[in-house]
Structures are given as C-alpha cells and as structure tokens.
TORKOL-4160 file (C-alpha; in steps of 0.2 Angstrom, whole numbers, padded with zeros to 4 digits, m for minus):
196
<pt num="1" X="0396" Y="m0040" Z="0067"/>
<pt num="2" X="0405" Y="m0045" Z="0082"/>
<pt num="3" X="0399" Y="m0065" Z="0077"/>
<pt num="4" X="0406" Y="m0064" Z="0062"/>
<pt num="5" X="0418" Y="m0078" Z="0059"/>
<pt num="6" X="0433" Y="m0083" Z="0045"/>
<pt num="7" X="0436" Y="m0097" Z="0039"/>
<pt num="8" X="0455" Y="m0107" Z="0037"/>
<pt num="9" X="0458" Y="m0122" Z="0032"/>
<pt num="10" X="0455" Y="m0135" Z="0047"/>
<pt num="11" X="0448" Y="m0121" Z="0058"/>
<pt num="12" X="0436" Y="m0106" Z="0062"/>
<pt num="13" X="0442" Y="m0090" Z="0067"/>
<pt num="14" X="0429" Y="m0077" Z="0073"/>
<pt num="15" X="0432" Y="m0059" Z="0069"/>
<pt num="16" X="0434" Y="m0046" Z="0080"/>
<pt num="17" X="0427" Y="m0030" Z="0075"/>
<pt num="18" X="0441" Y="m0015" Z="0080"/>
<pt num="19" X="0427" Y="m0004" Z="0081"/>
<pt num="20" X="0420" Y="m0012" Z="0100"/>
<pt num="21" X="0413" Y="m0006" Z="0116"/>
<pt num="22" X="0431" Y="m0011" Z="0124"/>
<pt num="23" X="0440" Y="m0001" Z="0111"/>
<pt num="24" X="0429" Y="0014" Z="0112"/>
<pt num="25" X="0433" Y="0017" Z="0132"/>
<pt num="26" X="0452" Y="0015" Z="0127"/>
<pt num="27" X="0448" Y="0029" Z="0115"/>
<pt num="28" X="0439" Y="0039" Z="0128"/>
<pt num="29" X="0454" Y="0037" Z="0141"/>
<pt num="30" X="0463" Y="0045" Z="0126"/>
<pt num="31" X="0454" Y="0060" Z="0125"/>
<pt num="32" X="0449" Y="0063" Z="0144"/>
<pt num="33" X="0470" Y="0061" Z="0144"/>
<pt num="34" X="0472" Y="0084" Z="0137"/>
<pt num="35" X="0455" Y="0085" Z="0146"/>
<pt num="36" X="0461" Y="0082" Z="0163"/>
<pt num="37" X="0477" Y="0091" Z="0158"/>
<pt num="38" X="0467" Y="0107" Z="0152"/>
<pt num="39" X="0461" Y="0105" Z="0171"/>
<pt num="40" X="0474" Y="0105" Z="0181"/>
<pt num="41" X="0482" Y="0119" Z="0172"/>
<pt num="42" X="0468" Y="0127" Z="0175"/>
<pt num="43" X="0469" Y="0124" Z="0192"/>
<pt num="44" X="0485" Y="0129" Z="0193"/>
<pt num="45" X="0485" Y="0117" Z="0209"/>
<pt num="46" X="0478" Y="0132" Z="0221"/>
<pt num="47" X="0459" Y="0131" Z="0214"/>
<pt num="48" X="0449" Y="0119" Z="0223"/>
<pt num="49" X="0436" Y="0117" Z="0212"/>
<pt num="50" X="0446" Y="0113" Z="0197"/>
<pt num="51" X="0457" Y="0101" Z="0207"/>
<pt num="52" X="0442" Y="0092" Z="0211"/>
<pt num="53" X="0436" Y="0093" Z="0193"/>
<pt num="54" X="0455" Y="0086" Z="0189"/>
<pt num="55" X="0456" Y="0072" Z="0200"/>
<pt num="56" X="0436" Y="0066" Z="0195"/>
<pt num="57" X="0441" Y="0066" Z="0176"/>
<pt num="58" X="0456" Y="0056" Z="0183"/>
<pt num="59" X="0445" Y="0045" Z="0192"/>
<pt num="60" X="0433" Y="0042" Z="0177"/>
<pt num="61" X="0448" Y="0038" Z="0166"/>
<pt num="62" X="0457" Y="0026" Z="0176"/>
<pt num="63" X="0439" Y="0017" Z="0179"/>
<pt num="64" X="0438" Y="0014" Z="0160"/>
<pt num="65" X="0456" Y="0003" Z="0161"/>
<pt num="66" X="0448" Y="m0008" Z="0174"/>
<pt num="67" X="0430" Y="m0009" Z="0163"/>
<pt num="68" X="0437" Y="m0009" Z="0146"/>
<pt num="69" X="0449" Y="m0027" Z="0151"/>
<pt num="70" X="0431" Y="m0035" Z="0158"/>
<pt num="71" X="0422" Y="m0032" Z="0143"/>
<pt num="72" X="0438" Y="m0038" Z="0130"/>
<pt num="73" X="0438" Y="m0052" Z="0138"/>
<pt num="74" X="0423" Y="m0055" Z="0146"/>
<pt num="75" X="0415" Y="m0054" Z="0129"/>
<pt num="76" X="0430" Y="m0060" Z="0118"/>
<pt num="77" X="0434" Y="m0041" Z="0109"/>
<pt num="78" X="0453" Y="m0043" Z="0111"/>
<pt num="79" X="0461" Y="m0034" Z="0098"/>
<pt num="80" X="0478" Y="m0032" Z="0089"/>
<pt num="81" X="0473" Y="m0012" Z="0092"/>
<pt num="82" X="0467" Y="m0014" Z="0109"/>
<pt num="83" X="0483" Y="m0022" Z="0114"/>
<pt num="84" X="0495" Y="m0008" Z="0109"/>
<pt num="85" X="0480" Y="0007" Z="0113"/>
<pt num="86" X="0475" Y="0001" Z="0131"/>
<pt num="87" X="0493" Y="0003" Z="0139"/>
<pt num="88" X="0497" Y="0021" Z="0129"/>
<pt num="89" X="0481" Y="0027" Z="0134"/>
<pt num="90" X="0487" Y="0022" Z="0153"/>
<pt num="91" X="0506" Y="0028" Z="0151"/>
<pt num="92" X="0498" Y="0043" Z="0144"/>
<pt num="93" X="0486" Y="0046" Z="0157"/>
<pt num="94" X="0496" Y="0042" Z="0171"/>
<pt num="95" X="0511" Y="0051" Z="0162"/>
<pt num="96" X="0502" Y="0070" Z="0160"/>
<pt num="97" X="0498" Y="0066" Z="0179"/>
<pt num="98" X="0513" Y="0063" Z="0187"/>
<pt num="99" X="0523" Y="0075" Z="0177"/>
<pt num="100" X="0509" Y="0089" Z="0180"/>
<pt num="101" X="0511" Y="0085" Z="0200"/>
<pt num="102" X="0528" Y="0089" Z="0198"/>
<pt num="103" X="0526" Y="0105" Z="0188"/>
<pt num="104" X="0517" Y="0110" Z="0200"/>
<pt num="105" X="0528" Y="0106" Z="0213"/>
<pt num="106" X="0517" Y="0094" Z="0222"/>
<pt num="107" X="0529" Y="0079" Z="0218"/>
<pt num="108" X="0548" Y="0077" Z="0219"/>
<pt num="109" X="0554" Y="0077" Z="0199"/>
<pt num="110" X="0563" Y="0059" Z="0204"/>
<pt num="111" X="0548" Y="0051" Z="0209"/>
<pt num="112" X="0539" Y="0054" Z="0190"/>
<pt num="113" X="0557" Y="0050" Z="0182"/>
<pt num="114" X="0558" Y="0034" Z="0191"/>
<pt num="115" X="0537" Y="0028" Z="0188"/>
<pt num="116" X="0539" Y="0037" Z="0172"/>
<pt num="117" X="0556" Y="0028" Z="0166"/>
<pt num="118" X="0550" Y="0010" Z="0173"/>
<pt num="119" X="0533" Y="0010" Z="0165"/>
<pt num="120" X="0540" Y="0015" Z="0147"/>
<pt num="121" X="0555" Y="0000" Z="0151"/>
<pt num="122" X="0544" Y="m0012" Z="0154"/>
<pt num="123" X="0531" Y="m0009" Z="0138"/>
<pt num="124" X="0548" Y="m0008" Z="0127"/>
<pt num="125" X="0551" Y="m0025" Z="0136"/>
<pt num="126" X="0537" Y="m0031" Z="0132"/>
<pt num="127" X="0538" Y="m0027" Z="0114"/>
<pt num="128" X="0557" Y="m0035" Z="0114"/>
<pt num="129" X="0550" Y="m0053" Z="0121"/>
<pt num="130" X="0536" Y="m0053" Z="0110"/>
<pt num="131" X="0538" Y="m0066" Z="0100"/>
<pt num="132" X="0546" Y="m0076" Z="0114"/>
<pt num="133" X="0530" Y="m0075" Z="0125"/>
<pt num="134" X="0519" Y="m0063" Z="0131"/>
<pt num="135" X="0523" Y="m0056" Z="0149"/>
<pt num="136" X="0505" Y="m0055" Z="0156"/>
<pt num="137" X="0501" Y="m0041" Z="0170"/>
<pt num="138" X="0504" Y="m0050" Z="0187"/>
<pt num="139" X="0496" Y="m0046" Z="0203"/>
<pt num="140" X="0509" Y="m0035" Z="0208"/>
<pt num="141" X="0507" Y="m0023" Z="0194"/>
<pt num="142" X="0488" Y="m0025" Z="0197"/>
<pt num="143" X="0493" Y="m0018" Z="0214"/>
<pt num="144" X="0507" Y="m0006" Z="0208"/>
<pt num="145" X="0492" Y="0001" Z="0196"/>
<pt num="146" X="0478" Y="0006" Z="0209"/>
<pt num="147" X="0491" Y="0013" Z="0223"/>
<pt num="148" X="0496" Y="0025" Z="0207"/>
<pt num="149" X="0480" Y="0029" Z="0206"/>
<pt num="150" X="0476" Y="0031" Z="0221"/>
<pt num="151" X="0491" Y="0041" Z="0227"/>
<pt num="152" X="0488" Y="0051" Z="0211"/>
<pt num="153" X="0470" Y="0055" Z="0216"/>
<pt num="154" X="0474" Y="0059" Z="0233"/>
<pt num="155" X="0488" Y="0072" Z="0228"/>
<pt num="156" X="0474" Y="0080" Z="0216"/>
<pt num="157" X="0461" Y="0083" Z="0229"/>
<pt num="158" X="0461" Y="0097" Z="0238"/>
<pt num="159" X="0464" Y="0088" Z="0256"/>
<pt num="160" X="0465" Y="0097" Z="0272"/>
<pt num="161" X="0482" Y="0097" Z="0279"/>
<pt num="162" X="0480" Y="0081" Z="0290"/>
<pt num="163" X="0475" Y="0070" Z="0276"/>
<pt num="164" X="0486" Y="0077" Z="0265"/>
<pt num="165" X="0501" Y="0071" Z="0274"/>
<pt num="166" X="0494" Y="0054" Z="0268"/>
<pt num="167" X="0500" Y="0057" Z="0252"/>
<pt num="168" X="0517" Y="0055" Z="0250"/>
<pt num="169" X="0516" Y="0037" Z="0261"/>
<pt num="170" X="0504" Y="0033" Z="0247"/>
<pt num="171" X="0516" Y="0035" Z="0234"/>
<pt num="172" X="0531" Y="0027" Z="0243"/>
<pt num="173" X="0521" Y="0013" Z="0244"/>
<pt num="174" X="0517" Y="0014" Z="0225"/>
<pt num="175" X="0535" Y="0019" Z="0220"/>
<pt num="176" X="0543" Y="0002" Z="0228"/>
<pt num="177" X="0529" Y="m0009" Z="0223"/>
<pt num="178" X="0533" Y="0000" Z="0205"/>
<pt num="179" X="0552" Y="m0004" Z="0206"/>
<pt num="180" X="0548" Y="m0021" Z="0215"/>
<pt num="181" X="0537" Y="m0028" Z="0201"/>
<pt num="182" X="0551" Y="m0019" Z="0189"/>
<pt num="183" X="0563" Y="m0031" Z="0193"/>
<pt num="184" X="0549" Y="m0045" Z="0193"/>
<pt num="185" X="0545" Y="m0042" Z="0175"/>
<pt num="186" X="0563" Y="m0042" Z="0170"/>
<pt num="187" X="0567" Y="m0058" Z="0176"/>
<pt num="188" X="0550" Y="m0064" Z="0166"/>
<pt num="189" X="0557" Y="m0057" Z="0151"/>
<pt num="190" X="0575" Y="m0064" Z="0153"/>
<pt num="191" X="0565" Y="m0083" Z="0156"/>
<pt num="192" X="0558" Y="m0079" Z="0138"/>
<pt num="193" X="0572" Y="m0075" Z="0131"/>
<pt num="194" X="0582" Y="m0091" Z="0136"/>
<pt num="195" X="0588" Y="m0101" Z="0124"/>
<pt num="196" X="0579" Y="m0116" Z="0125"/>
C-alpha cells in the first residue's frame, strides 16, 4: 500500500498510508507518555527501582523520536498526521517529565515553566507562519532536544550524590540552548512573515 500512487492532471502523487511504521512509533511515544507517568508516581522519586524503570521507559520513548523521523523520511512516510502527532507526542512526553521533576521537587518550578512555555510558543509559531513557510528544526534545537533528554534522564536515575550534582549543570545548559534557539526561531518566523 505504501506504492500506491494518484494521479493529477500533469503529475503522479504517491500515497502515503497514515497507518505506517513511522506513525506507529509516534503512537507508541503516546502511550509510553501515562506509562512513565504511572512510574514515576510510583516511585514517588525515593524508590530506586521504579526511578530506573521511569527513566528507561523515558529512554525508549525519546529513542522513538529520533527513529520515527529516519524511517519518515528515509522511506518517504511523511504524513499530514505525522506532522502535527510527532511534536505532541514529544511536548507531551517531555512535558509529564519536567512537570513531574518539579512535583517532586527535583526541579525548580521556573525551570518547567520557562522549557514548558518556550516549547508550546514555538509549536503555536509554527502553526501562525504556516502558510508562509515552514520553520524546519535547526541544529540548535537538535541540540536543545538531546541535553533535555539527557538532563531529564539524568535527574530520573537514582545517581549517587557526586554525579548527581551533574544534573542541574546539564539542564543549565539545556535551559539556555532552549531560550537561545527561542529567539532563533522567532526571528525565522518573523523573516516569513515579511511582506514581500
């Protein structure tokens, strides 16, 4: 199915089938999403074995953003349902993960406001130069992506003391690469926006 084509007039379009192997690990990041949640709560951030299991369903989950972009495009499955899924299933994940941290008092409250509030304003951002352009993931954010994760990962894990001092220098550096590829992606939405 995923050959199957449609024809215009003056060209061939091939159909992409929303049921796909890129779209089914969007889906799976969605549901891993109360999964890891049920984990953490669990955990309640004092159990070591949950916290493990916790930051491993994390880990699993965030590998499926990275795999599920490859096969789109490496095997030409982009959707119109991929596009608007992939980054809900990573604010969502990211999201339940930062604002868990901070329930549990592992992470200042400003710090998930700040990612939280800069990740939602630059997916309505998105949406607002649409049909202007699309604002492609830079190699900042690529970087902005995996320091979240790995700060988040390393927050989850029950570290001794000494490595878990690392931590918070991990998500300094996520935080400012987060604001600093804010502003990036502003100032590429307001070039699209131009009049012209």
């Amino acid at each position: 199915m995923t050959g199957a084509t449609e024809s215009t007039p003056g060209r061939v379009v091939a159909v992409v089938p929303v049921v796909n192997a890129a779209n089914a690990l969007t889906a799976l990041r969605l549901v891993l999403v109360p999964v890891f949640a049920a984990s953490v709560i669990v955990s309640g951030m004092t159990h070591s074995g949950w916290r493990m299991a916790a930051c491993l369903i994390f880990a699993v989950a965030s590998a499926t953003d990275l795999v599920d972009g490859w096969i789109a495009r490496r095997f030409g499955l982009v959707t119109s349902v991929g596009k608007v899924a992939d980054p809900i299933a990573d604010k969502a994940l990211t999201g339940a993960a930062l604002v868990l941290l901070s329930w549990y008092d592992q992470l200042p409250w400003w710090v998930t406001a700040l990612i939280l509030v800069r990740e939602l304003g630059i997916t309505g951002l998105r949406f607002w130069v649409i049909r202007h352009g699309v604002i492609a993931a830079s190699r900042g954010g690529k970087v902005k992506t995996a320091l979240q994760i790995l700060a988040i990962a390393w927050y989850l894990w029950p570290m001794p003391a000494a490595l878990a001092a690392v931590g918070p220098w991990i998500m300094a550096a996520a935080v400012l690469v987060t604001v600093a590829t804010g502003f990036d992606y502003i100032a590429q939405a307001l070039r699209l926006r131009r009049p012209r």
